[in-house]
C-alpha atoms as one frame of an Amber mdcrd trajectory, in Angstrom:
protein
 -11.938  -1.098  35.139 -10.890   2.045  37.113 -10.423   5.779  35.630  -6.418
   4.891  35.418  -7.265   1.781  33.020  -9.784   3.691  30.859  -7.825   6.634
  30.406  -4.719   4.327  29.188  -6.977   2.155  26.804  -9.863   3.968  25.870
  -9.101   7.952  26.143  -5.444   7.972  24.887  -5.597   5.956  21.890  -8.507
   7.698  20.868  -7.110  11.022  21.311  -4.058  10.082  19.303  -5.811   9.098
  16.665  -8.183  12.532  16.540  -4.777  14.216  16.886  -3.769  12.363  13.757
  -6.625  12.936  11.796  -6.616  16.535  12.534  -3.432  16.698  11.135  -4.124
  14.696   7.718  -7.327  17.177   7.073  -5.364  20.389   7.541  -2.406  19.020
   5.367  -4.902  17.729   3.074  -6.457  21.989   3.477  -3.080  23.020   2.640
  -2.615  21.135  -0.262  -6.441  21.963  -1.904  -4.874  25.906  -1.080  -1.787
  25.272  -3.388  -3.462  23.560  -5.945  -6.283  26.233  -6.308  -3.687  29.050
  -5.743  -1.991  26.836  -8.971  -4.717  27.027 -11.051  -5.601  30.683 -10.373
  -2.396  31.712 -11.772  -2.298  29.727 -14.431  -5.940  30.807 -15.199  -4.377
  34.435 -15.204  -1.630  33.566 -17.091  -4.456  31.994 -19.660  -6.320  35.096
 -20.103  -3.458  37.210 -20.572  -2.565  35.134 -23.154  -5.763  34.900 -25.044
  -5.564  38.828 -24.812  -2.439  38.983 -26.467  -3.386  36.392 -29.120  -6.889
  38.167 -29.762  -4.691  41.855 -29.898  -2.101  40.063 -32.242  -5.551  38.878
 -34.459  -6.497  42.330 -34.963  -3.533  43.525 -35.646  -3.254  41.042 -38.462
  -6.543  41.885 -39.969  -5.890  45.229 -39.906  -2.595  44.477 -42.010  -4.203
  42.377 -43.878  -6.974  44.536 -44.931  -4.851  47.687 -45.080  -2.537  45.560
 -47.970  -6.154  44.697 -49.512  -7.207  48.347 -49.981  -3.726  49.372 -50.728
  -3.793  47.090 -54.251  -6.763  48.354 -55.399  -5.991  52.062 -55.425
């Protein structure tokens, strides 16, 4: 087998398939980025929520205990 033959059989194939698997492992990268960058915002979106429920809470306490006080004076 000369350096002609090994490149064709041996080398090429082999660098095609690196070449492909390069590829699938940054596209598989890519998508782990926008799933993460998915949940981030939705974790945000979470926690802004839970501080508007926890806000909306007090306020209802407060209304609560205000119309409490209110009856017994």
């Amino acid at each position: 087998m000369d350096r002609l033959e090994f490149l064709q059989i041996i080398c090429v194939p082999a660098f095609v398939w690196l070449v492909y698997k390069v590829g699938n492992v940054q596209k598989e990268l890519n998508d782990f980025k926008v799933q993460v960058a998915r949940e981030y915002a939705t974790q945000v979106h979470i926690t802004r929520l839970e501080l508007k429920i926890d806000e909306l809470r007090q306020l209802i306490w407060e209304i609560h205990n205000e119309s409490k006080t209110t009856k017994r004076d």
